[in-house]
N, C-alpha and C positions, 0 to 999 in steps of 0.2 A: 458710580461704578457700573459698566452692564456685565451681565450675564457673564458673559464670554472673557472679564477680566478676572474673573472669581478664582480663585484658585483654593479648596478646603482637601485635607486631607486626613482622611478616617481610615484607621486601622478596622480593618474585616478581615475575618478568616474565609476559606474558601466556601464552609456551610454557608456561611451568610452571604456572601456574592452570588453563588447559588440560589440561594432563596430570595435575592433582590430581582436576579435573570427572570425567577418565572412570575415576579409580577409582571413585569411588562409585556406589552402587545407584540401580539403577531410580525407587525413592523416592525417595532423596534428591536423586538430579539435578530427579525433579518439586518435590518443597520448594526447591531451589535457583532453579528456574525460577519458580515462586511469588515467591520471594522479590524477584527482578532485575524482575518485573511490576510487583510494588507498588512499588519503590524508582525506574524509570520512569518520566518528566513526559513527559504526553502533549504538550510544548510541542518534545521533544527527539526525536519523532519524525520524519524524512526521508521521503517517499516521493520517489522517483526521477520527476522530469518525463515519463522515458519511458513509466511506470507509466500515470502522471494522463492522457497522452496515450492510451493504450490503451486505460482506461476510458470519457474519452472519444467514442471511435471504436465503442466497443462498445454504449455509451446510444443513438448515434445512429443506429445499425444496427437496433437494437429501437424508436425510434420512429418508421423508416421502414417499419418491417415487423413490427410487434406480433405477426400471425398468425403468423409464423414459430418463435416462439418458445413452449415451453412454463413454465409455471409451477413451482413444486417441488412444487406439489402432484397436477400430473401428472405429474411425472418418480417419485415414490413410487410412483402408484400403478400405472404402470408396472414399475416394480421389484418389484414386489409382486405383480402378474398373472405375471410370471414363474417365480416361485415354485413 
């Protein structure tokens, strides 16, 4: 039988998944993390009203006062003149 035919099934609460995540490596938690991404339906995603409301408050800020605000591509090249 390899590896890959195995199939074992263990009840774990979520301390314990937790506590299994932060043995593993730096890699494998990013493959872990990969993985919980793709496995994700963008239908199950929440964002918090208070979020949507900030956002919001923040569009309407910059359409009342565009000048006020810079681009990313002068915030780089600011960071960049710093240098």
């Amino acid at each position: 039988m390899k590896a890959a035919d195995l199939n074992i099934k263990i009840s774990l609460n979520f301390k314990q998944i937790v506590d299994l995540v932060r043995q593993l490596s730096s890699a494998e938690k990013q493959q872990l993390s990969e993985v919980l991404r793709a496995e994700q339906n963008i239908d199950d995603i929440v964002i918090p009203e208070e979020h949507k409301q900030i956002v919001r408050e923040r569009i309407k800020k910059y359409e009342n006062s565009p000048d006020s605000y810079l681009s990313w591509n002068d915030i780089e090249r600011k960071m960049t003149d710093r240098k």
